[in-house]
Backbone bond lengths (Angstrom), bond angles and torsions (degrees), N, CA, C in turn:
res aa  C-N    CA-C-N  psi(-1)  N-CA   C-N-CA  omega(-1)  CA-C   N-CA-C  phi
1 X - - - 1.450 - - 1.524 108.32 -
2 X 1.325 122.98 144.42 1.325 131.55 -168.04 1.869 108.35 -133.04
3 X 1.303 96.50 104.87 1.787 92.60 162.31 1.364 120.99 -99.68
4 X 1.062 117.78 139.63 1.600 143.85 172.27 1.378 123.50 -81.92
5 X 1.273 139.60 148.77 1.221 141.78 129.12 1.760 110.63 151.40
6 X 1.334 123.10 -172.21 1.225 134.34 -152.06 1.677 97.48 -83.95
7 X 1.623 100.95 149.82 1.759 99.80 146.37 0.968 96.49 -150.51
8 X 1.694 99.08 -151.84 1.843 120.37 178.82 1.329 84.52 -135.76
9 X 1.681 103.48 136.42 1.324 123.55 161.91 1.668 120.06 -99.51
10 X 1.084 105.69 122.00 1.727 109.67 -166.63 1.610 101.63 -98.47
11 X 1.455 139.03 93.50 1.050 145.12 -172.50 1.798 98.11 -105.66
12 X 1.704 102.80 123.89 1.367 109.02 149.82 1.395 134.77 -131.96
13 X 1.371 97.69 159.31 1.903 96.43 -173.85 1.663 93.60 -120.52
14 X 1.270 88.38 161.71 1.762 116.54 -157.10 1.396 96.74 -175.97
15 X 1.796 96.39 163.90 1.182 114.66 177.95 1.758 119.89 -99.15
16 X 1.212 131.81 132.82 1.543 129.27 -161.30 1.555 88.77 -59.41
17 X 1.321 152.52 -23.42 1.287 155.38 -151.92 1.325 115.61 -106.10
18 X 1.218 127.35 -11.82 1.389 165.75 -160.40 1.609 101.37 -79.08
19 X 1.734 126.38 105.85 1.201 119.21 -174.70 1.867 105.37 -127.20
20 X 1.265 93.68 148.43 1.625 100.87 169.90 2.202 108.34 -140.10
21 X 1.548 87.38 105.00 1.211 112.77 178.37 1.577 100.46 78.10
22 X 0.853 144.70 54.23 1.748 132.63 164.42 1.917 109.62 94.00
23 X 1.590 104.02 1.36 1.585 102.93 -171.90 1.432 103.46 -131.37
24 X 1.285 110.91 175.75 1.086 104.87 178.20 1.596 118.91 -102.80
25 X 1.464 108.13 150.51 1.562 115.54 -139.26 1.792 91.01 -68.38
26 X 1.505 100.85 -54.89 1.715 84.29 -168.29 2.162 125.16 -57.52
27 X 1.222 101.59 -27.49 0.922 115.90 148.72 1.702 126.27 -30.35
28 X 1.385 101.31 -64.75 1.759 120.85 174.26 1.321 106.79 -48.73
29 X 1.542 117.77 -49.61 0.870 137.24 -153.84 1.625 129.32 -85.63
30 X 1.510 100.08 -25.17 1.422 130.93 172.50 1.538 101.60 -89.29
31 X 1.263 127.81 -40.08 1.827 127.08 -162.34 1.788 75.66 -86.20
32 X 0.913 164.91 -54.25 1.698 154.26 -101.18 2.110 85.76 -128.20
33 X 1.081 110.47 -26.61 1.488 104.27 -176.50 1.801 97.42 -103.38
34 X 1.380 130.15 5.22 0.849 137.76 151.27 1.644 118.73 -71.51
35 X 0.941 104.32 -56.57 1.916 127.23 177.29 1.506 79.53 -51.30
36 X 1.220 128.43 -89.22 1.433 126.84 -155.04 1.789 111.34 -57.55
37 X 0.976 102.92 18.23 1.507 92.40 -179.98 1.475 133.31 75.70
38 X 1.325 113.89 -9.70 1.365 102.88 177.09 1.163 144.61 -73.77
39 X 1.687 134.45 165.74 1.600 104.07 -145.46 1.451 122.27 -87.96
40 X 1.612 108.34 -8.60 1.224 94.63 166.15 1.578 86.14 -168.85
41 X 1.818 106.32 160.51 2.289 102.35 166.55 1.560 84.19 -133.64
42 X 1.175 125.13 159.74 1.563 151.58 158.59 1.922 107.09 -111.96
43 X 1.219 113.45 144.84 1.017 120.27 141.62 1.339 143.46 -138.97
44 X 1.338 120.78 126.97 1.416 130.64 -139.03 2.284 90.12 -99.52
45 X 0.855 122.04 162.42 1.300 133.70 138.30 1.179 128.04 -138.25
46 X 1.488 95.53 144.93 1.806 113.39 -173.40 1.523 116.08 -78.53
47 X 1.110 95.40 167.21 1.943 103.82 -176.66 1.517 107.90 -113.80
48 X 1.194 128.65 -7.89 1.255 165.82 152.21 1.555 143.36 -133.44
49 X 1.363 111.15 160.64 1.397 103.69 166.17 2.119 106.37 144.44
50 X 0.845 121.67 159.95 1.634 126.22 -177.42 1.814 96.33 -141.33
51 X 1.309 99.23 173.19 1.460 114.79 -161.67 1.590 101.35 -147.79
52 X 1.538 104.08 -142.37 1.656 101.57 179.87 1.271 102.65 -78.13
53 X 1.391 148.60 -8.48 1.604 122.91 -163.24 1.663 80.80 -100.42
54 X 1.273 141.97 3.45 1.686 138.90 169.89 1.895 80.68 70.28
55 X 1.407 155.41 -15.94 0.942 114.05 -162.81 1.685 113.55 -90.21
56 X 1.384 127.17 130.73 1.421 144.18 -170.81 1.520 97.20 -69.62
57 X 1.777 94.55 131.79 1.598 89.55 -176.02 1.455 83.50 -140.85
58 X 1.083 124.40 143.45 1.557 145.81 -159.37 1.612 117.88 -132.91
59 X 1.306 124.65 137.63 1.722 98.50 160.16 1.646 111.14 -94.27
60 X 1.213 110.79 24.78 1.809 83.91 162.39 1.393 99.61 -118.50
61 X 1.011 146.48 86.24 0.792 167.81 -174.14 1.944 128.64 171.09
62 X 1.403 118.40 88.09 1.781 94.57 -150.41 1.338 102.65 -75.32
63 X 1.376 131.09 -25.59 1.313 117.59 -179.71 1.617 127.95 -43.37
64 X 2.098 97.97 -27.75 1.487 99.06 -173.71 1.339 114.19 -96.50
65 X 1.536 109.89 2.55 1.520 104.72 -144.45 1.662 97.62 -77.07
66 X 0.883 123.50 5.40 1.733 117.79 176.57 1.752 111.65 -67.83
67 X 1.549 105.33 126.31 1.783 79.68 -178.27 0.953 130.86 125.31
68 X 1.772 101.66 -19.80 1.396 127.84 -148.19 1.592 87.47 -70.27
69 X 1.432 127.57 144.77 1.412 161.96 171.17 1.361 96.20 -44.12
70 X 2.115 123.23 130.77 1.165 126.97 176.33 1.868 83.99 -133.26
71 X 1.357 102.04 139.18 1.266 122.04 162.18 1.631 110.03 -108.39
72 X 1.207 132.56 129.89 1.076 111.03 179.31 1.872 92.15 -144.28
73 X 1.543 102.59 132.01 1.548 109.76 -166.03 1.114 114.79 -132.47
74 X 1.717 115.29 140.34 1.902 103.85 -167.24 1.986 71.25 -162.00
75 X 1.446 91.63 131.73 1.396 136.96 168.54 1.195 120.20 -106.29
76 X 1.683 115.36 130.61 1.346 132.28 -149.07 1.096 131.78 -179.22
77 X 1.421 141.21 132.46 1.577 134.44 172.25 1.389 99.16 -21.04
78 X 1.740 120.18 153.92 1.240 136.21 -170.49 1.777 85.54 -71.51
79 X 1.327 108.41 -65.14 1.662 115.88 179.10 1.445 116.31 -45.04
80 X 1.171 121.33 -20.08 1.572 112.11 -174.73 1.939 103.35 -102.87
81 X 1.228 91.35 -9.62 1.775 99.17 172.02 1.622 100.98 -60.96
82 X 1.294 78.84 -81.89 1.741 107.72 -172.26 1.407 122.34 -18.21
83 X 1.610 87.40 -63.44 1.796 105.36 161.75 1.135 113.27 -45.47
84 X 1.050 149.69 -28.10 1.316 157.36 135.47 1.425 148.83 -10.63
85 X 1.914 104.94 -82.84 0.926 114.29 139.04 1.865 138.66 7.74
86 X 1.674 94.57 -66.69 1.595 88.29 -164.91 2.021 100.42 -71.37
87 X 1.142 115.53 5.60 1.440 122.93 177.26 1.912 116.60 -73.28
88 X 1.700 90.74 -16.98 1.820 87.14 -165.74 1.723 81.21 -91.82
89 X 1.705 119.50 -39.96 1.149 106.46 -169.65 1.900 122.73 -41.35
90 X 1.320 102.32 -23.01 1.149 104.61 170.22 1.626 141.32 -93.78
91 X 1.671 116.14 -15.45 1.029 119.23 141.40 1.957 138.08 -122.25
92 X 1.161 99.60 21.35 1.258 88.88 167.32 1.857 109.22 -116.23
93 X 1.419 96.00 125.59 1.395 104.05 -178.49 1.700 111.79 -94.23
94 X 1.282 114.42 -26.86 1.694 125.85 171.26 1.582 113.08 -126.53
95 X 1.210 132.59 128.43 1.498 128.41 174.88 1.081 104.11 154.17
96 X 1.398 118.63 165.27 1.394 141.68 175.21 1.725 127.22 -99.52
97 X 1.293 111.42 105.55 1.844 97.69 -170.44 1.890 93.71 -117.77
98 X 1.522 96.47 125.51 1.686 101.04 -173.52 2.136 69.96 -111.21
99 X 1.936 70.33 161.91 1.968 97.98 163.55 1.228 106.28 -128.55
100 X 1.213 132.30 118.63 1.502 131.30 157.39 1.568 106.54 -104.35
101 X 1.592 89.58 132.79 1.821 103.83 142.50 1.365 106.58 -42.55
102 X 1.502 123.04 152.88 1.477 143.44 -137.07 1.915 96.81 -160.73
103 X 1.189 122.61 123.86 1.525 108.19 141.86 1.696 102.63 -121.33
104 X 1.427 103.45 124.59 1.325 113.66 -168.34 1.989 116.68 -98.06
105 X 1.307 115.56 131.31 1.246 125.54 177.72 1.431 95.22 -107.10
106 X 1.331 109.49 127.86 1.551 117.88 158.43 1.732 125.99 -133.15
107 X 0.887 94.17 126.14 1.437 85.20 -157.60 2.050 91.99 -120.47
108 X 1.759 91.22 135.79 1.338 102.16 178.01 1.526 115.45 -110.35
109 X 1.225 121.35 150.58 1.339 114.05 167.29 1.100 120.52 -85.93
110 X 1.663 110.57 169.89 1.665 126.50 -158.02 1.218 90.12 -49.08
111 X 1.736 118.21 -82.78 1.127 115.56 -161.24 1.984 122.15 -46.95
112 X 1.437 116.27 -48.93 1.149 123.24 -174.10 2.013 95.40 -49.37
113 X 1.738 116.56 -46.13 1.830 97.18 -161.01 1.753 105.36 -89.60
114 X 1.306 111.04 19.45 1.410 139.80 162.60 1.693 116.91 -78.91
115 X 1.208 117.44 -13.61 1.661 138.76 -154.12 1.621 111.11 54.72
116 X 1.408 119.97 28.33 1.342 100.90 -172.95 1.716 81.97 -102.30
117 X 1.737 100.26 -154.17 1.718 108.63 163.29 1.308 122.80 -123.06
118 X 1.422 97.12 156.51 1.661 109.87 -151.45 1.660 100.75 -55.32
């Protein structure tokens, strides 16, 4: 079974080193867009990458590896984004949050659009 239709993709960047209250931020950030319901967040980390201080921080290299690049991405009604939103105002103090338009494929399995599990 295959569902269709539009969202907003809420993509953010952060640093893997990056803390809010004693944890780690993407972490915070993934359990808190859980609470709110949304339908799903991933978080990816980079092996590279620089930001506003331009300085390149890498893991082969261990001196740089602090820093290392977090993408963290969760797809969703434009309205269930939004609602959202006022959540980073409260923990991200440095980072980048883009929104893209979305056309979304979801595809369920037999058993899961059956009501059983996949």
């Amino acid at each position: 079974m295959r569902l269709h239709g539009r969202a907003l993709r809420l993509t953010i960047f952060i640093g893997d080193t990056d803390q809010h209250r004693h944890r780690p931020l993407s972490t915070e950030i993934v359990h808190r867009a859980h609470e709110h319901g949304l339908a799903g967040a991933s978080v990816f980390h980079g092996v590279e990458g620089y930001g506003a201080s331009t300085r390149i921080h890498t893991s082969r290299i261990l001196s740089l590896s602090d820093g290392l690049p977090i993408a963290i991405v969760i797809v969703d009604t434009e309205d269930k984004i939004n609602a959202f939103l006022p959540e980073l105002d409260d923990l991200i103090d440095r980072g980048l949050v883009m929104l893209d338009d979305v056309e979304v494929y979801r595809y369920a399995g037999r058993a899961e659009a059956k009501g059983g599990r996949p």
